[in-house]
C-alpha positions as a Markdown table, in Angstrom:
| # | Residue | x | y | z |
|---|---|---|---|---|
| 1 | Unk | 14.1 | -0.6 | 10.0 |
| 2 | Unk | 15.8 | 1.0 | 13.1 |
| 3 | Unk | 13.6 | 2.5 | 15.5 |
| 4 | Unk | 13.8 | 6.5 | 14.5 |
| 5 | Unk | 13.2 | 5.3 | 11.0 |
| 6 | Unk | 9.7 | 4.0 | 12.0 |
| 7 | Unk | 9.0 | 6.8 | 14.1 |
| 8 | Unk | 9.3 | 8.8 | 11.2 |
| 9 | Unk | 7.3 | 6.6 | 9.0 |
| 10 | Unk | 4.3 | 6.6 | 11.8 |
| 11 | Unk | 4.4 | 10.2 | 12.2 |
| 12 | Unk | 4.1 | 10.7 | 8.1 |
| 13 | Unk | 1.3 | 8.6 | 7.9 |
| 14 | Unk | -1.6 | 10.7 | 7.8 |
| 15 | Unk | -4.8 | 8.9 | 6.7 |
| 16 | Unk | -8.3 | 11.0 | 6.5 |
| 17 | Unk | -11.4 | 9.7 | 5.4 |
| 18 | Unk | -11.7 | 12.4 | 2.6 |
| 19 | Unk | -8.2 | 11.1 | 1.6 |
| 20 | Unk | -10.0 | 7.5 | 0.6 |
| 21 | Unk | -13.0 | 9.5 | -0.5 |
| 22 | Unk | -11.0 | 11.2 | -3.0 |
| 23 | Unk | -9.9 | 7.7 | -4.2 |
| 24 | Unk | -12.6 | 6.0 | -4.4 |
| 25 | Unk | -14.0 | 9.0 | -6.8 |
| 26 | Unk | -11.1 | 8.1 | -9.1 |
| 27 | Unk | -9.6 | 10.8 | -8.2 |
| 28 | Unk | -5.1 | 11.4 | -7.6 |
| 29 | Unk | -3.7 | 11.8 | -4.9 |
| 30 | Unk | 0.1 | 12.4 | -4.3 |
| 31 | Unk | 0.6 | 10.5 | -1.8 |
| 32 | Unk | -2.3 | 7.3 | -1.9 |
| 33 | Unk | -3.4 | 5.0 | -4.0 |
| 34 | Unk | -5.8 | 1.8 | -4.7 |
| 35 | Unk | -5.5 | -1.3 | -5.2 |
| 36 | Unk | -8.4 | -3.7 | -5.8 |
| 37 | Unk | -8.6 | -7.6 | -6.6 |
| 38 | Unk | -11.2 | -9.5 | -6.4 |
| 39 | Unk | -13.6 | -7.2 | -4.4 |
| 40 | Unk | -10.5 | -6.5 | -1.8 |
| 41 | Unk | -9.5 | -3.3 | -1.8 |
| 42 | Unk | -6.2 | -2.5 | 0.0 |
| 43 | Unk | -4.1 | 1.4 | 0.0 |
| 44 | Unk | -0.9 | 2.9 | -0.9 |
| 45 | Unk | 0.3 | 5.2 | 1.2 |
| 46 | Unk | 3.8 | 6.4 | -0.2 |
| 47 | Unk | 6.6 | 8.3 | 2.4 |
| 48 | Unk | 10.0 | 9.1 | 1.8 |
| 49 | Unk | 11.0 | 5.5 | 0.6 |
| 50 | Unk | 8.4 | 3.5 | 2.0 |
| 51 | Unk | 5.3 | 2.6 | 1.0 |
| 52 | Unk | 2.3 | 1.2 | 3.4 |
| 53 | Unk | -0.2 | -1.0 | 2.6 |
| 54 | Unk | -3.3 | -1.1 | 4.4 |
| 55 | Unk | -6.7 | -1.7 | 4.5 |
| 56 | Unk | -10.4 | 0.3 | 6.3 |
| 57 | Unk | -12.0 | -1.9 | 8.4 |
| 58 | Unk | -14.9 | -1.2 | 10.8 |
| 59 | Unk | -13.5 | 2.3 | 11.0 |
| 60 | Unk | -10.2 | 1.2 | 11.9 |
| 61 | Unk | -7.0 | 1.3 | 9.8 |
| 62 | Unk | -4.9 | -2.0 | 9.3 |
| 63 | Unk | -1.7 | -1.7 | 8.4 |
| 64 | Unk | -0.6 | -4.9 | 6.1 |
| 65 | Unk | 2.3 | -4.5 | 5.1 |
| 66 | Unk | 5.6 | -1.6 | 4.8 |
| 67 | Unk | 8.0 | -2.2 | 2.3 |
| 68 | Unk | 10.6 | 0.2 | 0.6 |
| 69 | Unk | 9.4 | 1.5 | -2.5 |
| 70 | Unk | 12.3 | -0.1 | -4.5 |
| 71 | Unk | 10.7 | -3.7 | -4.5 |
| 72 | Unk | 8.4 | -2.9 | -6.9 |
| 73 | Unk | 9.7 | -0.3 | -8.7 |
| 74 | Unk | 12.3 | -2.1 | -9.7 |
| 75 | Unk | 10.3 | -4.7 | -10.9 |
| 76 | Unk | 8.0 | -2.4 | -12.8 |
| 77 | Unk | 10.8 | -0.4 | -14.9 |
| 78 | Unk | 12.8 | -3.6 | -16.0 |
| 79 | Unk | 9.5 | -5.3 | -16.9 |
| 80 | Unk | 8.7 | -2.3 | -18.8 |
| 81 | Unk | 4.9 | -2.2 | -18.1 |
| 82 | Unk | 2.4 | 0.7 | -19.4 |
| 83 | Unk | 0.7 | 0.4 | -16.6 |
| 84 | Unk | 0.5 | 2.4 | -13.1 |
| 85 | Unk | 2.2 | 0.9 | -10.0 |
| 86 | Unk | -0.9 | 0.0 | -8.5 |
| 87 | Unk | -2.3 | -1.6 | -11.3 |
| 88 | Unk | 0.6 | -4.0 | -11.6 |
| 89 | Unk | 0.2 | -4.1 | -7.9 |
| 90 | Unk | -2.9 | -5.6 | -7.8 |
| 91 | Unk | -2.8 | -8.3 | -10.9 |
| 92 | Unk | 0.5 | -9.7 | -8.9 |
| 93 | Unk | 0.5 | -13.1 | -7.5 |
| 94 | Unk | 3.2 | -12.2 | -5.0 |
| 95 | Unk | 2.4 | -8.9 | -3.8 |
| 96 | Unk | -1.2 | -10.8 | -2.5 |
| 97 | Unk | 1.1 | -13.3 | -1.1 |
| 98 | Unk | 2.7 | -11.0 | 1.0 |
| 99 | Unk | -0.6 | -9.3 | 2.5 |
| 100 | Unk | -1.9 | -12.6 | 3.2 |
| 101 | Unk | 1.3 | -14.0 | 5.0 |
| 102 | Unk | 1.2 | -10.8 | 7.3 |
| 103 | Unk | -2.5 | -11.4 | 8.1 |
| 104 | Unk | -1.6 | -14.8 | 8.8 |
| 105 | Unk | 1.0 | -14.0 | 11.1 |
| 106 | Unk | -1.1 | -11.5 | 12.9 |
| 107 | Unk | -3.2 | -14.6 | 14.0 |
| 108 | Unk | -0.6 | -17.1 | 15.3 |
């Protein structure tokens, strides 16, 4: 991702605490969503055609992972699920993989 392009994405991502709140009420939002596995809870936060993933932590904001929106939408409509993005999100093996191999990374 070129340099403007993530200066964009960085001045899109807006993240309030009544956003989450909102969430975690099982409530929509256009622009967020959830995603919980085994007591982990990670975010969605959707812009233009990226899509953040990121975690709360001691009142901070971690930012996992960015990734275009097409790598799992793709996935989703030829597997034909009935199920929402992050719902699929969350009960895939890979998409974990990929938040723990950026954590990982973070530490080397």
């Amino acid at each position: 991702m070129d340099t403007m392009d993530q200066l964009e994405l960085l001045d899109a991502f807006r993240v309030s605490e009544s956003d989450l709140i909102e969430l975690d009420e099982n409530q929509e939002h256009e622009c967020f969503g959830k995603i919980t596995r085994n007591g982990k809870t990670l975010y969605r936060f959707r812009a233009n055609d990226s899509r953040i993933y990121f975690e709360v932590a001691n009142n901070l904001v971690i930012v996992h992972r960015v990734l275009h929106k097409n790598t799992f939408s793709d996935f989703l409509f030829r597997s034909k699920m009935p199920i929402s993005e992050d719902e699929q999100l969350a009960e895939s093996k890979h998409f974990w993989k990929l938040i723990d191999e950026g954590r990982n990374a973070r530490r080397m």
